[in-house]
C-alpha positions as CSV (number, residue, x, y, z in Angstrom):
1,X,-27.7,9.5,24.6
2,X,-25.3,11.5,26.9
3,X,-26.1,14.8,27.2
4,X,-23.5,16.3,24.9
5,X,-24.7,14.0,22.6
6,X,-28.5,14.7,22.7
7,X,-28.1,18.1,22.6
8,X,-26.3,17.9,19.6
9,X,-28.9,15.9,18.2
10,X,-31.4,18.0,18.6
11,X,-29.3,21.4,17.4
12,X,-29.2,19.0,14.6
13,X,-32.7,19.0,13.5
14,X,-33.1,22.6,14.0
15,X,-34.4,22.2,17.2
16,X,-33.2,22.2,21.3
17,X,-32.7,20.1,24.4
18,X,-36.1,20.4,26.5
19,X,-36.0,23.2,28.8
20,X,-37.5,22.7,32.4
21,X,-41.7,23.2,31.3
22,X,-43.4,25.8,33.2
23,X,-45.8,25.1,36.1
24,X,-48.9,25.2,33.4
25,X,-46.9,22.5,31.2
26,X,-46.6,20.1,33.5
27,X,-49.9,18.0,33.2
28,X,-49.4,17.7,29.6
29,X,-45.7,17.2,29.6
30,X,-46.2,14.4,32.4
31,X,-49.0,12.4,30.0
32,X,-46.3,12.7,27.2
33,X,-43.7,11.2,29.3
34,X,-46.3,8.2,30.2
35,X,-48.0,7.9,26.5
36,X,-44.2,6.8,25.8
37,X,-43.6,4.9,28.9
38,X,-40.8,7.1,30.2
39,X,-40.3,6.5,33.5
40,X,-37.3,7.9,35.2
41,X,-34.6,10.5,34.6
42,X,-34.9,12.9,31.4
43,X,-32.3,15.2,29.8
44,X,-33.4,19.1,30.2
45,X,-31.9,22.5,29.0
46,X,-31.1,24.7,31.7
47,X,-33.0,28.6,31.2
48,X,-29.7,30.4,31.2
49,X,-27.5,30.4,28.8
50,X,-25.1,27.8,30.4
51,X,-25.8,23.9,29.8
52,X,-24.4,22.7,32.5
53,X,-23.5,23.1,36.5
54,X,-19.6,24.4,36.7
55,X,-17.3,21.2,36.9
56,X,-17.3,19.6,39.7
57,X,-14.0,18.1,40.0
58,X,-12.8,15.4,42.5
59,X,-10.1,15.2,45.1
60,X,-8.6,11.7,45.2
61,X,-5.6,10.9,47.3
62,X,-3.5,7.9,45.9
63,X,-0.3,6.5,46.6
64,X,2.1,7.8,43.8
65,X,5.2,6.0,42.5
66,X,8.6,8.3,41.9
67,X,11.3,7.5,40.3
68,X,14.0,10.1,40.5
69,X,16.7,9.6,37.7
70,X,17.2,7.1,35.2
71,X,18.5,4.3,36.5
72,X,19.0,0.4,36.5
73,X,18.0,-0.1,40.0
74,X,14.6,1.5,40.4
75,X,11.7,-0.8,39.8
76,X,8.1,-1.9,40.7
77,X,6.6,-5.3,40.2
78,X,2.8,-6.0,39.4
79,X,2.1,-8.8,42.5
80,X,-1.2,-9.6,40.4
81,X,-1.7,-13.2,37.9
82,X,-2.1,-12.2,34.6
83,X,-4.6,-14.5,32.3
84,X,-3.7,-14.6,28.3
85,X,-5.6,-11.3,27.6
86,X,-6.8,-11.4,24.0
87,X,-7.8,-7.7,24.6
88,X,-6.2,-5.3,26.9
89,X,-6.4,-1.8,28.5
90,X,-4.0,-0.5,30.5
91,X,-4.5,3.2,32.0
92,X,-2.6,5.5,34.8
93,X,-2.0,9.1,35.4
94,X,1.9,10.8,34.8
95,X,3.9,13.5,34.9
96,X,7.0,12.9,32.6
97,X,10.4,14.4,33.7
98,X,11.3,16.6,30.8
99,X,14.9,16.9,31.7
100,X,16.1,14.0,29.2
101,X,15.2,13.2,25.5
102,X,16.5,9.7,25.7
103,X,13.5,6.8,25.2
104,X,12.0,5.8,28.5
105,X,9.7,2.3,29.3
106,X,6.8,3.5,31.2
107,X,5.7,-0.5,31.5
108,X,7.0,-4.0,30.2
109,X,5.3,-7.2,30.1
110,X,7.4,-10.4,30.2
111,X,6.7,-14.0,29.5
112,X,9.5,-16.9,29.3
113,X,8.7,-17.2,25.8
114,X,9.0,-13.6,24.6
115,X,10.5,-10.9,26.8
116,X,8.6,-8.0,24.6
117,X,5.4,-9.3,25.1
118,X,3.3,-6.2,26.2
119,X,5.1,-3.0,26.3
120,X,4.7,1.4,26.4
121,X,7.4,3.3,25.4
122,X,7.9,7.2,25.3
123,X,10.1,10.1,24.4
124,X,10.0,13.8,24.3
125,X,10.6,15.1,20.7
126,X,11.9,18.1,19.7
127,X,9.2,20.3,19.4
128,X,8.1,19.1,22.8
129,X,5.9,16.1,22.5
130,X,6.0,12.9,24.1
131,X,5.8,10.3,21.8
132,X,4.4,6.6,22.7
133,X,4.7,3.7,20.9
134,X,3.3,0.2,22.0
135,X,5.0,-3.4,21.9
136,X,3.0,-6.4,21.7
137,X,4.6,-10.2,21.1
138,X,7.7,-7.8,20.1
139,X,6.0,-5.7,17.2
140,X,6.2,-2.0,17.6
141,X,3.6,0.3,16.4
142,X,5.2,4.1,15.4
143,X,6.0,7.0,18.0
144,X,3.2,9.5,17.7
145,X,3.0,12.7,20.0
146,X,0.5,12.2,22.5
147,X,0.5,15.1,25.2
148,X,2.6,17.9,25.8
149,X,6.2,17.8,28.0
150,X,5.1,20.2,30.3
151,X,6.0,18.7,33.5
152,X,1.9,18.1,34.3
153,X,-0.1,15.2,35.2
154,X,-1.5,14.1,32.2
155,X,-3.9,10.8,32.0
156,X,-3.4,8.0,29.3
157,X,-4.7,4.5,28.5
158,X,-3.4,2.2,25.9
159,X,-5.5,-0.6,24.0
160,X,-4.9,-3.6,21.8
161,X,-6.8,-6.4,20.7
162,X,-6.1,-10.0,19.2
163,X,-8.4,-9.6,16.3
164,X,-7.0,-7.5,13.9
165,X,-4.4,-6.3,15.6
166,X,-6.3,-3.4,16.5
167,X,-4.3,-0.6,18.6
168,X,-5.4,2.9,20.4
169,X,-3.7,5.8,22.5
170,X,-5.5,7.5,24.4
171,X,-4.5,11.0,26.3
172,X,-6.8,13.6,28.9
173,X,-9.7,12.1,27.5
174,X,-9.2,12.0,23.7
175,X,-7.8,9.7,21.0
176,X,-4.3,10.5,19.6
177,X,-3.5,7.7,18.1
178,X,-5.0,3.9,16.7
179,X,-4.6,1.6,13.6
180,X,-4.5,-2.4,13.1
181,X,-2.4,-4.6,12.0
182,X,-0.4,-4.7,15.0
183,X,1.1,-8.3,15.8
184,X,-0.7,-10.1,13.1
185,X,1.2,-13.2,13.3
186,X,1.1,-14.9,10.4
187,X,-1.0,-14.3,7.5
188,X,-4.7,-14.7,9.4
189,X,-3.6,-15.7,13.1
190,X,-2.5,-13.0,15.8
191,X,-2.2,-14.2,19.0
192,X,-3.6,-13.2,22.1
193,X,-1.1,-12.0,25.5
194,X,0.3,-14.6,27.1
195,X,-0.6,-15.1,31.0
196,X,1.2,-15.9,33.9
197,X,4.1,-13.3,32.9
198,X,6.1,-10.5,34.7
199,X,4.9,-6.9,35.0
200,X,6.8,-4.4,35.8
201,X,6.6,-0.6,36.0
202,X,9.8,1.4,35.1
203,X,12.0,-1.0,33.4
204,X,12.5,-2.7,30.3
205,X,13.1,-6.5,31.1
206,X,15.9,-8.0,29.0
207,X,15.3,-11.2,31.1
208,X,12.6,-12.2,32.8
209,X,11.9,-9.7,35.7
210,X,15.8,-8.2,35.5
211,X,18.7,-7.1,33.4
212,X,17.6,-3.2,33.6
213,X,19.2,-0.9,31.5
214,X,19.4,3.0,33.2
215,X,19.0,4.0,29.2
216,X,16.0,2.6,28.8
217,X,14.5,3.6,32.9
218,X,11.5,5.4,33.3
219,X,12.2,8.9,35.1
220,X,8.6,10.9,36.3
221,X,6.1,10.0,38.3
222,X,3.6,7.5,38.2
223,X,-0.2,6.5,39.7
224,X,-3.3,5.0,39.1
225,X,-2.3,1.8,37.3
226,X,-5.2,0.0,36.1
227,X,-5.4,-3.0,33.6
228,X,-8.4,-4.4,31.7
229,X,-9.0,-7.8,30.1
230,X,-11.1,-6.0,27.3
231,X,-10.7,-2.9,24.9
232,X,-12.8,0.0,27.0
233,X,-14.4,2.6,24.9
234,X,-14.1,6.4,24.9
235,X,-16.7,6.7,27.1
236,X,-15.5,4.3,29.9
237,X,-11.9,5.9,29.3
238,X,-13.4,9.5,30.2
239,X,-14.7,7.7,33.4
240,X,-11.7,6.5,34.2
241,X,-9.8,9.5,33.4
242,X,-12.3,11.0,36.0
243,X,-10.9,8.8,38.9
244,X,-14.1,6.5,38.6
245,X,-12.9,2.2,38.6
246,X,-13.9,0.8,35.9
247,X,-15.2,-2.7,38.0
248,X,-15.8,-5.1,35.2
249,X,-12.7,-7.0,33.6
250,X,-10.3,-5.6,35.7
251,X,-7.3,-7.4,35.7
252,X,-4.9,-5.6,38.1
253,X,-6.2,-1.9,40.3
254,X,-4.0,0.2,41.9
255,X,-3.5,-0.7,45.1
256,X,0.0,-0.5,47.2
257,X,-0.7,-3.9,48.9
258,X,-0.5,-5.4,45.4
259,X,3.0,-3.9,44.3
260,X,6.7,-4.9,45.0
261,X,8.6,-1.4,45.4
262,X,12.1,-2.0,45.1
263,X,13.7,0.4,48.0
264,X,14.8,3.3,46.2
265,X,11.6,4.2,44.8
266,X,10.0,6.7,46.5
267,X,5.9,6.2,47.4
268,X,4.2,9.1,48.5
269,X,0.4,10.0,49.4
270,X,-0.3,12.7,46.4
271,X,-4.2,14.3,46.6
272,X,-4.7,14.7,42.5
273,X,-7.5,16.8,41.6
274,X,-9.5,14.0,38.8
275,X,-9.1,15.9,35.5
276,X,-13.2,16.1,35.2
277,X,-15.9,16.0,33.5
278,X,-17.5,14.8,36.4
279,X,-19.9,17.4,35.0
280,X,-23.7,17.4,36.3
281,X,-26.3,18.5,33.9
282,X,-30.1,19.0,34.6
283,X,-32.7,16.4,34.8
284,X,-36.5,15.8,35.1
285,X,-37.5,12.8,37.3
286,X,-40.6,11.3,35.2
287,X,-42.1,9.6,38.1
288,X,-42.1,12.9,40.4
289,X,-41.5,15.8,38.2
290,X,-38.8,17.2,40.4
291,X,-35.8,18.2,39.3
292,X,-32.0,17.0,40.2
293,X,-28.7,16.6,38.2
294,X,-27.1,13.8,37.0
295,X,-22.8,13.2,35.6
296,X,-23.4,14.5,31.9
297,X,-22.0,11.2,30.6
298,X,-24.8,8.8,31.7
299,X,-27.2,7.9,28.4
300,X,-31.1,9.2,29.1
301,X,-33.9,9.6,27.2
302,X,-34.4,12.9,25.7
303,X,-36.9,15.2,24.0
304,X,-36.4,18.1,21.3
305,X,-38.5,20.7,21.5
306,X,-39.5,23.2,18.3
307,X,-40.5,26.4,18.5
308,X,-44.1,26.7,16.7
309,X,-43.0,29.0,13.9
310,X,-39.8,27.5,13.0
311,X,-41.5,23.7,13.1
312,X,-44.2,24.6,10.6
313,X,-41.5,26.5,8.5
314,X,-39.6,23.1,8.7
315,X,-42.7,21.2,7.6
316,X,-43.6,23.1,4.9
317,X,-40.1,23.0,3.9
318,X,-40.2,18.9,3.7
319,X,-43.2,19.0,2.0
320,X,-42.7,21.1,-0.5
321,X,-39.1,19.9,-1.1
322,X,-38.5,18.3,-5.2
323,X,-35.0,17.1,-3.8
324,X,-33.5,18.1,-6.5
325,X,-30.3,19.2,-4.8
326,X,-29.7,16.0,-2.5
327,X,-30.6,13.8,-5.2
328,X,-27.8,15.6,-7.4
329,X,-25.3,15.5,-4.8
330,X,-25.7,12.0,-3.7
331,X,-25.6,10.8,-6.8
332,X,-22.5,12.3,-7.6
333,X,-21.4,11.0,-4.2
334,X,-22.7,7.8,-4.6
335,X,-23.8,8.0,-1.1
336,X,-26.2,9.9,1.3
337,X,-24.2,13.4,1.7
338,X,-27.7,15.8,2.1
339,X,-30.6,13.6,3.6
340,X,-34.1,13.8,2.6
341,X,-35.6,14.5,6.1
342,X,-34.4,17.7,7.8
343,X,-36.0,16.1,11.3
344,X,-34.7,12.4,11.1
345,X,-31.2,12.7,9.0
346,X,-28.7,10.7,11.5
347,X,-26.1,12.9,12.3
348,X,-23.2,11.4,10.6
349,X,-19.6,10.7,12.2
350,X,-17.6,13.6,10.7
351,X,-14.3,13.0,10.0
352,X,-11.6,15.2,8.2
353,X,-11.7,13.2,4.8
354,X,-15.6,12.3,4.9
355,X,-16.4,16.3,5.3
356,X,-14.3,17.0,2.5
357,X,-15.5,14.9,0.3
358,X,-19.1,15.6,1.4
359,X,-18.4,19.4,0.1
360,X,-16.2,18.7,-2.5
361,X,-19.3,17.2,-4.2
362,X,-21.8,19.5,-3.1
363,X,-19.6,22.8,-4.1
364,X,-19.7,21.0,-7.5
365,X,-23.1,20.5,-8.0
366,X,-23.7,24.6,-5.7
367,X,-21.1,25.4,-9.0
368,X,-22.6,24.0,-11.9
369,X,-24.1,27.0,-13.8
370,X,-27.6,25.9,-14.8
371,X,-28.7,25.6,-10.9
372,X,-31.6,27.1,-10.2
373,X,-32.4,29.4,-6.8
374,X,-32.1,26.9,-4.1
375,X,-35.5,25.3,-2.2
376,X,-36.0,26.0,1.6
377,X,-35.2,22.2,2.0
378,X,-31.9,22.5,0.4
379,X,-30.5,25.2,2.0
380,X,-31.0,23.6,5.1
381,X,-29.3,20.6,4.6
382,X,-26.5,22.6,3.7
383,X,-26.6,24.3,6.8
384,X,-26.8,21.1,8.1
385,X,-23.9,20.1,6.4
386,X,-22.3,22.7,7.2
387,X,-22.7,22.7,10.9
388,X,-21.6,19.4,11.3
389,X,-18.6,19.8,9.6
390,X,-17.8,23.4,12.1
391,X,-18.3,21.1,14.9
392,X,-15.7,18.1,14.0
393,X,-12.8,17.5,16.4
394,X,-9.8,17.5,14.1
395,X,-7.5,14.6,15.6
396,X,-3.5,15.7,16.1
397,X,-1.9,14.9,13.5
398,X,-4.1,15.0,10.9
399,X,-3.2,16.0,7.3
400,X,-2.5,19.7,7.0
401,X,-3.8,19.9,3.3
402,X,-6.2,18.5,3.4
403,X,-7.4,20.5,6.5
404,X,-6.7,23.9,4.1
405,X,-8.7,22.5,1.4
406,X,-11.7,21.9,3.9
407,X,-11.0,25.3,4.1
408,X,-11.6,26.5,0.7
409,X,-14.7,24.0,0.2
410,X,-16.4,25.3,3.2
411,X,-15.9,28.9,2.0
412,X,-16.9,28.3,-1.7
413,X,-20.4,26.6,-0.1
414,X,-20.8,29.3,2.0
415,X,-20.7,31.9,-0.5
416,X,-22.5,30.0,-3.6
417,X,-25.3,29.7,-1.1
418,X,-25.1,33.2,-0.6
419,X,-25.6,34.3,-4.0
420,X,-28.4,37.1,-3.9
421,X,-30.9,35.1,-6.0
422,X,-31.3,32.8,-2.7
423,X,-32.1,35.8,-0.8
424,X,-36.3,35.3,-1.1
425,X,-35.2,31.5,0.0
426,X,-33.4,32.7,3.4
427,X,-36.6,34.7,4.3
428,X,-39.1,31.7,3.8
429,X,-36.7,29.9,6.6
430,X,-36.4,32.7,9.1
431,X,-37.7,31.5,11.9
432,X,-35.7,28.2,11.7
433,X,-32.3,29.7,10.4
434,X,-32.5,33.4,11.6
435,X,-30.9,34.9,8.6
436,X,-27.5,34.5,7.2
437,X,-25.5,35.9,10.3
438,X,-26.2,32.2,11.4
439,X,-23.5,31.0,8.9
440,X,-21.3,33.9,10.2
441,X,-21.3,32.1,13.7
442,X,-20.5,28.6,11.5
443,X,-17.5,30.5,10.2
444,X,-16.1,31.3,13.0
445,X,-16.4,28.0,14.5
446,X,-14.5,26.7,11.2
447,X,-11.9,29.0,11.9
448,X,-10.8,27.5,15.0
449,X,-10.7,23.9,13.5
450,X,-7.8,25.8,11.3
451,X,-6.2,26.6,13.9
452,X,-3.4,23.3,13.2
453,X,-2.2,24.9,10.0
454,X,-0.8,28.1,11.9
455,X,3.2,27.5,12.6
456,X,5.7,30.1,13.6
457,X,6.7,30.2,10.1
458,X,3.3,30.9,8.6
459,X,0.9,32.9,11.3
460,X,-1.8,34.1,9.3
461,X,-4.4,32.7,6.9
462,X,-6.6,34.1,4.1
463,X,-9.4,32.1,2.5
464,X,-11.3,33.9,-0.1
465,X,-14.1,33.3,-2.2
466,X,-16.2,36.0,-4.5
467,X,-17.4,38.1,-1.3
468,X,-16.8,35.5,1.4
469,X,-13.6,35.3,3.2
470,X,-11.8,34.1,6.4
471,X,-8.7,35.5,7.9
472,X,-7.3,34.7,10.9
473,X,-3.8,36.3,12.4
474,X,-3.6,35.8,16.1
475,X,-7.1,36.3,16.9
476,X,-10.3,35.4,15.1
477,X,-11.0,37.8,12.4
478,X,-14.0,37.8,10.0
479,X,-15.7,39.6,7.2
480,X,-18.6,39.1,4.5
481,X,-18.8,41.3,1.3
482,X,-21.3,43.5,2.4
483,X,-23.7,43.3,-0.8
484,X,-24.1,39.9,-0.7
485,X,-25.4,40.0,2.8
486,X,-27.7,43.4,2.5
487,X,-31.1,42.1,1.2
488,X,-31.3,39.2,3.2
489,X,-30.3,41.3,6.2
490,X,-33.4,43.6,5.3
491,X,-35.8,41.2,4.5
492,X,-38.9,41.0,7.3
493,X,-38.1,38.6,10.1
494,X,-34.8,39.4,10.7
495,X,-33.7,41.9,13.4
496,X,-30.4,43.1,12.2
497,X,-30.1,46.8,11.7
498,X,-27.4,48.0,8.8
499,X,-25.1,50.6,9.0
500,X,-23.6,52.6,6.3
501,X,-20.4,53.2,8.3
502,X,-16.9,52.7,6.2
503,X,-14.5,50.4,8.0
504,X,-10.9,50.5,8.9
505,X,-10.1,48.5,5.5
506,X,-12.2,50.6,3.5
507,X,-15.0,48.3,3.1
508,X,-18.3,48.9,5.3
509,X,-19.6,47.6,8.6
């Protein structure tokens, strides 16, 4: 896996990255890496407390297209043959001139037999967006908001494919936008681009390779044109997005030799700083056991490392486990919410309406009245739950109320699993989960994947359950009901100390 990715699985499981072993490990750790014929790079964990090197970010000087004003003069013409492309991806870096709200053609893509073959489209909304929208074989998809209209170079790559129609918008690295369904011709039959057409940057073609229409011009700036025969994935997009060429399928890279710059557009030598991560993280050469770095996004082996404690704690938690909870709960879900191994559950693909499903169901089950004090093995698998869910991206856009009732699910779990007669329950698990502050930590990353449903209109949020509750005005504010949290926190094995101090609200610290 990458290296985001890998440590992520291992926080997973309750345990960490491999830091860098100590001189004395280093005959053992070395026969490891052979008994499982590793040979090569490994992902480590740095000592400190920060994962990676700082960014190292690129300088890259390319030849930048302007175009000042709308206009119908002002064009640029692809000088590249274009194949029928039953996939595409088309990429460049932009800044967007702010100054007008009127719709602007960033590309188009004509062919004798349909002018509107393979288009992008933007404007800037009112609160500030811009929108895109894509054309293919004349079918539009929506205008969704994709980066801000800041006047800054922003990075974005579009994707389509024949089968299914399927779509994507991509902007600085992350997914805004993407559905199917657009161009099916016919009932079963979409067909692919059509080759040996016109491209041409700036203008909308209402004939082939002319009839501009200043309404319709593209006014900003414009570099770093590339064009793929094939859908790349995120990964390959951040890559790109980091001024690395993608080699393989490339239909058309940017390169002035291979344009036709109509006279009025201005091209200039701009040195862009590559929007990272070209991030370096540590790694362990197998073969020499020396140490170098290596760009976080490459995929290498990996090893999680337990502490001895917490890994017995874990075992004896698996073995004593009934399973009573994850058996309830995925039965109710008809699916595999809780898993029944704590050290090989896959980490699942989080979205917003499979996380709140996922504690929908358990909350049910946490609520039902006859349920007895929780088992070490279930109380971690909803903190693994749990963790998963605090560390979701929530995509723009996404459904505001759904979002809230996230919200409400994550707090109710978070309190019924904090009901005093699981306090004995916490202890046993100490050195895995040390104590509930963990959860605290959880909550507050929660709190920032709320962040969508604050407006100008509504700036502060209150979610409450029993003793648990999250707030949040303009900073991150946070507090549990203190008696629901003072026998676990002065149970052995933990190291918080309590104080009986009364706090501004007139609850205690």
């Amino acid at each position: 896996l990458d290296w985001w990715q890998a440590d992520r699985y291992c926080e997973q499981r309750f345990a960490q990255l491999l830091f860098e072993p100590q001189d004395s490990e280093q005959d053992s750790f070395s026969k490891l890496l052979q008994s499982h014929h590793i040979r090569g790079s490994v992902w480590l964990r740095e000592r400190d407390s920060v994962p990676h090197k700082t960014k190292r970010r690129r300088d890259h000087t390319v030849p930048v297209l302007v175009f000042r004003d709308k206009t119908d003069t002002k064009y640029v013409k692809v000088l590249s043959e274009f194949p029928a492309l039953p996939a595409v991806t088309a990429c460049a870096h932009l800044q967007w001139d702010t100054r007008t709200q009127e719709i602007a053609t960033i590309f188009s893509y004509a062919v004798p037999a349909f002018i509107n073959e393979f288009q992008l489209r933007g404007f800037v909304d009112e609160e500030g967006f811009v929108r895109f929208a894509l054309i293919v074989h004349g079918h539009h998809s929506p205008y969704l908001p994709v980066f801000r209209a800041d006047g800054q170079w922003h990075h974005f790559c579009v994707t389509w494919q024949q089968e299914n129609g399927t779509w994507a918008i991509y902007a600085d690295g992350k997914r805004r936008a993407s559905a199917s369904g657009l161009c099916s011709v016919g009932p079963s039959a979409p067909q692919a681009i059509f080759g040996q057409g016109t491209f041409i940057i700036g203008q909308d073609q209402d004939s082939l390779g002319g009839t501009f229409r200043a309404k319709e011009s593209f006014s900003g700036n414009i570099t770093d044109l590339h064009i793929w025969q094939k859908v790349l994935g995120a990964e390959q997009i951040e890559k790109v997005r980091s001024c690395w060429v993608v080699e393989q399928d490339l239909v058309f890279g940017w390169s002035s030799n291979a344009l036709e710059v109509e006279s009025t557009v201005q091209a200039v030598a701009t040195q862009l700083l590559c929007p990272g991560p070209v991030e370096e993280c540590r790694v362990l050469e197998a073969g020499s056991s020396g140490f170098s770095y290596a760009s976080c996004l490459q995929t290498l082996p990996f090893i999680c490392r337990y502490r001895k404690g917490a890994y017995w704690q874990l075992k004896r938690a698996q073995l004593e486990s009934g399973h009573s909870l994850a058996s309830r709960v995925n039965n109710l879900a008809a699916r595999t919410v809780i898993p029944d191994s704590l050290f090989t559950s896959e980490v699942q693909d989080m979205n917003l309406s499979v996380a709140l499903d996922a504690l929908d169901v358990l909350a049910t089950v946490l609520r039902e009245g006859e349920m007895p004090m929780l088992e070490p093995s279930d109380l971690l698998a909803v903190f693994q739950l749990l963790k998963q869910v605090s560390d979701m991206e929530v995509q723009e856009g996404a459904e505001l109320e759904m979002l809230e009732q996230l919200g409400h699910y994550y707090m109710e779990v978070t309190e019924l699993i904090l009901e005093e007669q699981n306090a004995g329950t916490w202890s046993s698990i100490s050195q895995v989960i040390r104590g509930p502050m963990a959860l605290v930590e959880l909550c507050a990353r929660m709190v920032s994947l709320l962040v969508p449903l604050l407006t100008t209109e509504r700036t502060k949020i209150t979610i409450q359950h029993g003793n648990v509750g999250l707030r949040r005005v303009t900073v991150k504010n946070m507090w549990f009901g203190y008696g629901s949290l003072q026998r676990c926190l002065s149970s052995p094995g933990t190291s918080a100390v309590s104080q009986d101090t009364a706090a501004s609200d007139g609850g205690q610290k």
